[in-house]
C-alpha positions in Angstrom: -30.9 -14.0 -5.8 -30.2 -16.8 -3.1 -31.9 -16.8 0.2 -29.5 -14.4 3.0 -26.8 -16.1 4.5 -27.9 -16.1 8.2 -30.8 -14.9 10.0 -30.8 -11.6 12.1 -28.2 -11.2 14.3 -26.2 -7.7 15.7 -23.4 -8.0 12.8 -20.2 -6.4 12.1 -18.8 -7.1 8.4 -15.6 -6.4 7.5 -15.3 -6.3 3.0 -11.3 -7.1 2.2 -8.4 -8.2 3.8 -6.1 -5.0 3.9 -4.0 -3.6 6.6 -6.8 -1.8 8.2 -8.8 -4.8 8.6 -6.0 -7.2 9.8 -5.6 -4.9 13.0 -9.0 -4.8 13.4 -9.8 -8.7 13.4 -7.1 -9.2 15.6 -7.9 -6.7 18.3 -11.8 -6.5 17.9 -11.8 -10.4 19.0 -15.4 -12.2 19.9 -14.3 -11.7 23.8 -14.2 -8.1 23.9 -17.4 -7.5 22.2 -18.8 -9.7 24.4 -17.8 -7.6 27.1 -20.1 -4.7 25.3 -22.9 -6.7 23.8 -25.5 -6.8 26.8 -26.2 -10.4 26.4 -27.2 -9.4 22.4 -26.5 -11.7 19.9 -23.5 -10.5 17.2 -21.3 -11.8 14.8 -18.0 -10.7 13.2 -17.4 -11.4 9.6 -14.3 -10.9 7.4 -15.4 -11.2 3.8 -12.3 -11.7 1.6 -12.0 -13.0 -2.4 -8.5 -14.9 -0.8 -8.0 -17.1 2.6 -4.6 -14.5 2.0 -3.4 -11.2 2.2 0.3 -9.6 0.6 1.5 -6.9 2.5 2.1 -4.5 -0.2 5.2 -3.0 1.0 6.8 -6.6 0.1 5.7 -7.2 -3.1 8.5 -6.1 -5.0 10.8 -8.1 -2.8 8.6 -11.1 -3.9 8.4 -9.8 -7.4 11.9 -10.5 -7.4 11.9 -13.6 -6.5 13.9 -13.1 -2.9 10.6 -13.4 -0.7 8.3 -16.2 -1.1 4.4 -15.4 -1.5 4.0 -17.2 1.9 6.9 -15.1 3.8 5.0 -11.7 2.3 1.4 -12.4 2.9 -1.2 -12.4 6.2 -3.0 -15.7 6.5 -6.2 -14.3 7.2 -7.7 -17.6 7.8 -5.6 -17.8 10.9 -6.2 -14.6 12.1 -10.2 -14.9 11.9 -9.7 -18.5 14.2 -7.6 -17.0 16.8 -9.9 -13.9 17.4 -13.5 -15.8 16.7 -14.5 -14.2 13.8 -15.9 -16.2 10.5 -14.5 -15.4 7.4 -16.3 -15.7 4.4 -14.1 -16.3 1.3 -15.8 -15.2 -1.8 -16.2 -11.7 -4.3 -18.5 -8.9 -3.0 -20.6 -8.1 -6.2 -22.9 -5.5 -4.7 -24.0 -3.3 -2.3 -27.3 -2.1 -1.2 -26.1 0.3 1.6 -30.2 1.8 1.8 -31.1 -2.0 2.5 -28.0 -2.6 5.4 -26.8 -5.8 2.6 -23.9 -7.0 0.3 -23.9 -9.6 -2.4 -21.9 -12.1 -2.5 -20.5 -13.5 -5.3 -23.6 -12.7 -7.0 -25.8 -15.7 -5.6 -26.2 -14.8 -2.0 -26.7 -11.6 0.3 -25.5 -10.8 3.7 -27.4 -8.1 6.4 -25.2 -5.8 8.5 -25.6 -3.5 11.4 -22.0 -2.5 10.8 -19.8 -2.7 7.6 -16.2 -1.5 6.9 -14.5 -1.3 3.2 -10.6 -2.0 2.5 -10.3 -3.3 -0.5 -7.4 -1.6 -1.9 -7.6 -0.1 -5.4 -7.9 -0.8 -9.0 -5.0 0.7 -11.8 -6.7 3.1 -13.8 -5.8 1.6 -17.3 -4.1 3.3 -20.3 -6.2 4.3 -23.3 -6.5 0.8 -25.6 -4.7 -1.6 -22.1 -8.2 -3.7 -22.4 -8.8 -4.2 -26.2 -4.7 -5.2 -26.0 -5.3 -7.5 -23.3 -8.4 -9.1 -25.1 -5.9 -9.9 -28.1 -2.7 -11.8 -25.5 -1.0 -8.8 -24.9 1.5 -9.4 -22.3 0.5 -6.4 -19.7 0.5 -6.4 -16.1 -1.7 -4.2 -14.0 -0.1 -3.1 -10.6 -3.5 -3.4 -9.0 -5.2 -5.9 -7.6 -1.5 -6.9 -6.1 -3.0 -10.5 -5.6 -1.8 -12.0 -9.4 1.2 -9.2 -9.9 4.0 -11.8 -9.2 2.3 -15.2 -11.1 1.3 -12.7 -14.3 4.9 -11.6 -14.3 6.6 -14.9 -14.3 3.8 -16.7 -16.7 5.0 -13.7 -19.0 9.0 -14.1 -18.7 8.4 -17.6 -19.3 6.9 -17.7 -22.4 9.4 -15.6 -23.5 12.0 -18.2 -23.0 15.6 -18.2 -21.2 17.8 -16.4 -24.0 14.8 -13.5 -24.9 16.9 -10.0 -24.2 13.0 -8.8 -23.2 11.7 -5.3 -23.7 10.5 -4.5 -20.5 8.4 -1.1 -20.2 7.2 0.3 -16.7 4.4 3.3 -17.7 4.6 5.6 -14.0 7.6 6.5 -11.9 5.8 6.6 -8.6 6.7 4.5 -5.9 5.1 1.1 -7.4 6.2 1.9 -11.0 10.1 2.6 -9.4 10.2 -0.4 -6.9 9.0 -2.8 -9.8 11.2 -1.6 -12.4 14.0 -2.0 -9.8 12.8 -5.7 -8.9 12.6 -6.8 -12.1 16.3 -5.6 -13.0 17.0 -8.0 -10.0 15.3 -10.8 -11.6 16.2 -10.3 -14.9 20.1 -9.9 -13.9 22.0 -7.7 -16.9 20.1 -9.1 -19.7 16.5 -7.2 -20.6 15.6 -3.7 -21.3 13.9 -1.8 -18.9 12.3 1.6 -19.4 10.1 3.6 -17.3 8.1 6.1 -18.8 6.7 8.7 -16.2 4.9 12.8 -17.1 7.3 13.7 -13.8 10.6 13.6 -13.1 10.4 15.5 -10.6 8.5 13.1 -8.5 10.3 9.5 -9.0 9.7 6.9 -6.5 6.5 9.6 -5.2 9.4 11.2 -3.6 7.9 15.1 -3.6 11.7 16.0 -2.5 13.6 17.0 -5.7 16.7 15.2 -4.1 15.1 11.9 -3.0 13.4 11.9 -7.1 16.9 12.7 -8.3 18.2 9.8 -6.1 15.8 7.5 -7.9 17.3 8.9 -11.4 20.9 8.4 -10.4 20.0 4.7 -9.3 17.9 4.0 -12.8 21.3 5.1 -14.5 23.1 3.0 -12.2 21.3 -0.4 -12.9 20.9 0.4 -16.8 16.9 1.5 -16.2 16.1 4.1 -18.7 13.7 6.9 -18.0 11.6 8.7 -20.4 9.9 11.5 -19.7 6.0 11.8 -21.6 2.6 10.5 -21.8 1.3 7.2 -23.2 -1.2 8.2 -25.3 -2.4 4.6 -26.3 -1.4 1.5 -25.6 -1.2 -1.4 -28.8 -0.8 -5.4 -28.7 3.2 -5.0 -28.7 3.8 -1.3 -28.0 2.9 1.4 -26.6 2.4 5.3 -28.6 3.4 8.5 -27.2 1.2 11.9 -27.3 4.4 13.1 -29.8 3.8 10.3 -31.6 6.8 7.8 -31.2 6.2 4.8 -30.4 8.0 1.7 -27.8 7.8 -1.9 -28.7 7.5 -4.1 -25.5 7.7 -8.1 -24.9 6.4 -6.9 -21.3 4.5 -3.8 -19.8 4.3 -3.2 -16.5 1.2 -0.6 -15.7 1.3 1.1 -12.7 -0.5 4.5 -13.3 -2.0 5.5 -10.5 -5.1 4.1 -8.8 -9.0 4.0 -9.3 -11.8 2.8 -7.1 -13.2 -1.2 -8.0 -15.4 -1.3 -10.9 -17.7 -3.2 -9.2 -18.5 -0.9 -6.6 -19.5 1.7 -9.3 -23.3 -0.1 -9.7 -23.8 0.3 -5.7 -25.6 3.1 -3.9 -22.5 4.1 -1.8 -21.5 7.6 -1.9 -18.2 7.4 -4.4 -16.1 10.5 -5.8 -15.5 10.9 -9.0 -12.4 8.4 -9.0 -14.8 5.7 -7.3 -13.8 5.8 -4.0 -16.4 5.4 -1.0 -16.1 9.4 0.2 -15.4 9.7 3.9 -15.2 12.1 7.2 -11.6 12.3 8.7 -13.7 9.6 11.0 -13.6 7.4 7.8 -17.3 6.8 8.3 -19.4 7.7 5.2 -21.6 10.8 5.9 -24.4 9.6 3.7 -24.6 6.2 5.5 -23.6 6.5 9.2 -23.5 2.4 9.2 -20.4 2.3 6.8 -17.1 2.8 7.1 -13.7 2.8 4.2 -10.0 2.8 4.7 -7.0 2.3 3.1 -6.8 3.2 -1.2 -10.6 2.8 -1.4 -11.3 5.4 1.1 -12.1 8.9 -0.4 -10.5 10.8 2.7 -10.5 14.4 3.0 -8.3 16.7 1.3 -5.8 15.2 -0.9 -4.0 12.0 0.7 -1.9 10.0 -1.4 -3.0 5.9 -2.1 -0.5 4.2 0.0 0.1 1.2 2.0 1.3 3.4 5.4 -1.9 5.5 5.6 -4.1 2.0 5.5 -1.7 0.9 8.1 -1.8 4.0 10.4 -5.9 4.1 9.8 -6.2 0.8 11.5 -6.3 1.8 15.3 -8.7 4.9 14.5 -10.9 2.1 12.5 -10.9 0.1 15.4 -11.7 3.0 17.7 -14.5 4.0 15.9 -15.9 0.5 15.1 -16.1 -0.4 18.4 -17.6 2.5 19.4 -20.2 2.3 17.1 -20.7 -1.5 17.7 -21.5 -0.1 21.8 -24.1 2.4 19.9 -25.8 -0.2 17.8 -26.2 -2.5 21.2 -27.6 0.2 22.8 -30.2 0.7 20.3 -28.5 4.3 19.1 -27.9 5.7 15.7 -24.2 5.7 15.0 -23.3 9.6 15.6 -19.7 10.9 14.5 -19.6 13.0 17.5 -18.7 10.1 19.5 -15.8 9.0 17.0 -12.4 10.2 16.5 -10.9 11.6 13.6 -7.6 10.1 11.8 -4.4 13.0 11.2 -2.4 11.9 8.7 1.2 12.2 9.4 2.8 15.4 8.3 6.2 13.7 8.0 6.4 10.2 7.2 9.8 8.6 6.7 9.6 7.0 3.2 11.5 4.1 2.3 12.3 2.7 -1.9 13.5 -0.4 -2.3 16.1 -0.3 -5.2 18.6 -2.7 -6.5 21.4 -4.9 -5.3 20.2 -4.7 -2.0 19.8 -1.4 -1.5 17.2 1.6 -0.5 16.4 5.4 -0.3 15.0 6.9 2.4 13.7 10.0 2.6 12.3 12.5 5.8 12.6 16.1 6.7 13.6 16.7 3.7 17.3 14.1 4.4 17.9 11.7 1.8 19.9 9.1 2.4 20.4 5.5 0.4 22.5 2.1 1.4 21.9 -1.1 2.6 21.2 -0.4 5.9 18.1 1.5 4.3 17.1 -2.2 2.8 18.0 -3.2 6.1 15.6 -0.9 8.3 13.1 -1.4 5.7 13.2 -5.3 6.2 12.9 -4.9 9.7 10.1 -2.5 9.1 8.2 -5.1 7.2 8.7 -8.5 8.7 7.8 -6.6 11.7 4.2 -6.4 10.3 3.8 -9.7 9.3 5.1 -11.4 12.1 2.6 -9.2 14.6 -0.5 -11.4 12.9 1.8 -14.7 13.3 2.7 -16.7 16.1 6.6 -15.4 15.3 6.2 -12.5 18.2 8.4 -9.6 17.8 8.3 -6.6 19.3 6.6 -3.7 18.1 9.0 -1.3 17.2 13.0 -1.4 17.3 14.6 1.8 19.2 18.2 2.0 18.5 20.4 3.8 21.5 19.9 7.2 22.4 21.4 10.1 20.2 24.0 11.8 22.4 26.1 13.7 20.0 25.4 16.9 18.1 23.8 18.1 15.0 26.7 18.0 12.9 27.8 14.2 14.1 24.1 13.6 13.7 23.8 14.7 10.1 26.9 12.8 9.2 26.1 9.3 10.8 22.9 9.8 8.3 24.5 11.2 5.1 27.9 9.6 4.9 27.1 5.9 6.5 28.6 3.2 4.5 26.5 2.2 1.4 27.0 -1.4 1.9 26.9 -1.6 5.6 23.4 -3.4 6.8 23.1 -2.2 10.7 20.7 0.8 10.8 21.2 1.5 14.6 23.0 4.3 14.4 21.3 5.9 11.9 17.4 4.9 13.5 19.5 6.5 17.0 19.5 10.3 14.7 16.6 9.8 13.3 14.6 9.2 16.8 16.2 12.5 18.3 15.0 14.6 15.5 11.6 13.3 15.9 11.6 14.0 19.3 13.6 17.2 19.3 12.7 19.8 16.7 15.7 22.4 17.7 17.9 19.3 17.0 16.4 18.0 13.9 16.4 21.6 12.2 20.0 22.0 13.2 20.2 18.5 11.3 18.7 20.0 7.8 20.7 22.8 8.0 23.9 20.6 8.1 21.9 18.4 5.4 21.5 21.2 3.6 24.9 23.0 3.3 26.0 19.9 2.8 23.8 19.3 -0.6 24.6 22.9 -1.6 28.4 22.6 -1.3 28.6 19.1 -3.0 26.7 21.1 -6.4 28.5 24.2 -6.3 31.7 22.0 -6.3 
């Protein structure tokens, strides 16, 4: 073990780069903790395996080959020297939460008054995905996102120009979908693609039966089959079923759902069962008041799904509650939850798939709706994150003009808009009324709905 990095000081250490993080390194800079610090020396550190982050809502795009790595990623680097903290880029291999330290890279160890976890997740692999991947098989795992695009391409090359690949997608969630839709981009009409998912009923992780049979109808659509089972093991060059049968790949995408880090599984945090660091809806840790997760390797209360929004909407309750507890720790005070605030996940989110030719599906309230100005919004939605930790300033949020008309116009700017059209205002105008006016956006689904039941009885 190599001697600590620095000697005692009032520190703050942030483990990963994730979307919590980023809005907390840029909005807990060194100035306004100086403001709180009573003349006390502190430091802020950013520990992070990469001097870059991908904003995963992107990474199909990229996968695709329409959105360069650099154009989808957060250069943390930057952010740490505009807002005085000091990153450290390397791998934490331990923590010894009893002791306030972390390893680094298994050679040196860091002391903290303070430490925060958003490190994303790990895939939770398939029966036989390691012993496969021991032997050369071509498998990409979903998680880390980091390698996801340069494993893919090493892959297809090797497989040459003129290879008609088997390409096999195991889970029909939203990552499983969106990457079985961005590699039909890339591959263009040759390759077979087949996604293999245990429910049907929840494609794209749309829980509406409508926005999961939108997803279907778009598979069909772009020549994606779906099969419907469980992968039971998974061999150098194919992959067996639990009835038996079994798919020959050239390709297999993994994307089954997430686990916590392996490496955190030999710390003394307090995991659940899946290996995630269990939480408060404050997301400290009630077993160690000094720690703090968020994002996919939080454990949060109740059942709340790993995804990119809730790691982005965790971010200004992180950085409530961090600097809180910073003020607690200068003041010589245990960090006590009563004095933190509690993150409330959204009931409704709007949920956005990116599909192929330039298209999306959208889903909220229960409306589904699909077209390019879904991609559209959904661009906007994204470059509007990365550009916030950039010098490209934009503003933070894109209102489109008020909503004047009545339920029935409303429902049918939404649900018959142009597929191929790309401006979103109109739509975005209905959709900010019926979040502002429940009356209005109930009259809305009632439309929406004897809408959808006409159509099928038809």
């Amino acid at each position: 073990m190599g001697r600590p990095l620095e000697s005692e000081v009032v520190r703050l250490v942030l483990v990963g780069g994730g979307h919590s993080h980023q809005q907390v390194v840029q909005s807990l800079g060194r100035s306004s903790v100086e403001s709180v610090s009573d003349g006390k020396r502190f430091e802020l550190v950013l520990v992070s395996d990469s001097k870059s982050a991908m904003y995963s809502g992107m990474v199909p795009s990229v996968v695709a080959g329409g959105v360069p790595d650099e154009d989808a990623s957060v250069e943390l680097e930057a952010l740490c020297r505009a807002s005085g903290w000091r990153l450290i880029t390397g791998r934490v291999t331990d923590v010894k939460a009893a002791q306030k330290e972390i390893e680094i890279d298994g050679t040196s160890t860091l002391s903290y008054d303070l430490i925060s976890f958003d490190v994303g997740s790990e895939t939770r692999a398939l029966n036989g995905t390691e012993a496969a991947m021991k032997e050369g098989a071509n498998i990409v795992l979903t998680r880390p996102i980091r390698d996801l695009r340069g494993r893919i391409d090493e892959i297809l090359a090797s497989l040459g120009p003129k290879r008609n690949a088997k390409v096999v997608v195991v889970g029909g969630g939203a990552a499983g979908s969106e990457l079985a839709f961005a590699l039909r981009d890339k591959l263009g009409n040759k390759g077979q693609i087949t996604v293999i998912t245990s429910d049907t009923n929840r494609l794209g992780s749309f829980t509406n039966k409508r926005a999961s049979a939108t997803v279907a109808a778009e598979f069909r659509e772009h020549n994606i089959s779906l099969k419907q089972g469980k992968v039971s093991i998974v061999d150098i060059d194919f992959v067996q079923m639990l009835d038996r049968s079994k798919m020959q790949y050239d390709l297999l995408v993994i994307a089954t759902g997430a686990q916590g880090a392996r490496w955190m599984q030999k710390t003394d945090l307090d995991l659940d069962p899946h290996g995630f660091i269990r939480v408060q809806a404050n997301l400290q840790s009630a077993a160690n008041p000094e720690v703090f997760a968020s994002g996919d390797c939080a454990a949060f209360p109740g059942s709340l799904p790993k995804a990119g929004v809730f790691a982005v909407r965790m971010g200004p309750i992180l950085l409530k509650n961090l600097r809180s507890s910073l003020c607690m720790v200068f003041q010589g005070q245990a960090v006590k939850s009563a004095h933190l605030m509690d993150f409330k996940p959204q009931m409704h989110m709007l949920s956005l798939l990116r599909t192929s030719d330039g298209m999306a599906i959208g889903s909220k309230w229960g409306l589904v709706f699909r077209g390019r100005w879904v991609r559209s919004m959904k661009n906007k939605i994204d470059r509007q994150w990365i550009n916030r930790f950039t010098d490209q300033h934009s503003s933070s949020g894109f209102l489109g003009p008020t909503f004047r008309g009545h339920p029935v116009e409303g429902a049918s700017i939404i649900l018959n808009a142009d597929v191929l059209q790309e401006n979103f205002e109109d739509q975005l105008s209905v959709l900010d009324k019926m979040a502002e006016d429940a009356n209005f956006r109930q009259q809305v689904i009632n439309v929406a709905d004897n809408v959808f039941d006409n159509v099928n009885s038809n």
